[in-house]
C-alpha positions in Angstrom: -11.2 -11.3 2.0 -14.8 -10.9 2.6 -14.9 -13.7 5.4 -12.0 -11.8 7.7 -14.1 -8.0 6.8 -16.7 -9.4 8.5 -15.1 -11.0 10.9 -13.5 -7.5 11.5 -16.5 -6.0 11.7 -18.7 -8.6 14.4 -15.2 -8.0 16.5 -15.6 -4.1 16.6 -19.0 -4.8 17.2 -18.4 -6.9 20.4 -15.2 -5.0 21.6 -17.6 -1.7 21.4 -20.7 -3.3 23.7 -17.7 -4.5 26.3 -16.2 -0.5 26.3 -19.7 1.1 26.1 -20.7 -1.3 29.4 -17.4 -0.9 31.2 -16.2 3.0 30.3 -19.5 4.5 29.3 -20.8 6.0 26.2 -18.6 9.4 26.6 -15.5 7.7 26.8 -16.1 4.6 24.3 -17.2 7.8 21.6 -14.0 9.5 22.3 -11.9 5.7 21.3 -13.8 5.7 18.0 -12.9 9.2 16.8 -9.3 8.5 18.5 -9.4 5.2 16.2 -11.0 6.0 13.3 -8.5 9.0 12.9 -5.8 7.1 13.5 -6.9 4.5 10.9 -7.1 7.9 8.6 -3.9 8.9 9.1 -2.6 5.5 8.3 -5.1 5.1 5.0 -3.9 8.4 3.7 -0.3 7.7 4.2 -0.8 4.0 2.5 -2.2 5.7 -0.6 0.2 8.6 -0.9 3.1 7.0 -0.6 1.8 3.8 -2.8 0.9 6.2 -5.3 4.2 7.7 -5.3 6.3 4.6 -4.8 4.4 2.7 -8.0 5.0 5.8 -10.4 8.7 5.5 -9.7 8.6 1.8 -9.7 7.0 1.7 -13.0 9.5 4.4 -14.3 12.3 2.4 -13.5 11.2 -0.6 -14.8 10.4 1.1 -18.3 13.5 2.8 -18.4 15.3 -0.8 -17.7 13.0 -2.3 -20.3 13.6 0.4 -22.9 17.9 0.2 -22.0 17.7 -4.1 -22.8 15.7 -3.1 -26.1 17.8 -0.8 -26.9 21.7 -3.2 -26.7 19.5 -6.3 -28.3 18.6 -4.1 -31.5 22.1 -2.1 -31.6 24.1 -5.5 -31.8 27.6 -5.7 -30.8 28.4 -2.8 -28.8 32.4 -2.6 -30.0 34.9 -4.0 -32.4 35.8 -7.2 -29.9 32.1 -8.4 -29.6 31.8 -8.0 -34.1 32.1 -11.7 -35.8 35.5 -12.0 -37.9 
C-alpha cells in the first residue's frame, strides 16, 4: 500500500511539470484546488456515510446475534418441537 502511495505521488508530480509547462502556473493552480476539493468532497462523503453505514451494520448484526442466543437458550419454542 505504501509502494502504489508513492507511486501516486511521483505520478502527480510528473502530470503537474507536464500542466505547469503546457497550461501555465495560473491555470495548473486552478486544477489543484479544482482537484484537491473534489477529492474533499469525495473523502468526506467516504467517512460519513462509512461511519453511518458500520453503526447500522454492527446494530444489525448484534441484534441477529442476540435473537439466535436467545431461541438456543429458550429451547423448544412450542409443544410439537418438546421430546415425548
Amino acid at each position: 500500500m505504501l509502494l502504489a502511495a508513492v507511486a501516486g505521488v511521483l505520478m502527480l508530480i510528473v502530470l503537474m511539470s507536464v500542466v505547469v509547462a503546457v497550461l501555465g502556473p495560473v491555470m495548473a493552480s486552478a486544477i489543484v484546488v479544482f482537484v484537491g476539493g473534489l477529492c474533499t468532497l469525495v473523502l468526506l462523503h467516504y467517512v460519513t456515510w462509512g461511519w453511518w453505514l458500520g453503526n447500522i451494520i454492527r446494530r444489525d448484526v448484534e441484534a441477529e446475534e442476540r435473537l439466535a442466543d436467545g431461541q438456543t437458550q429458550a429451547g423448544p419454542s412450542s409443544a410439537t418441537d418438546a421430546p415425548e
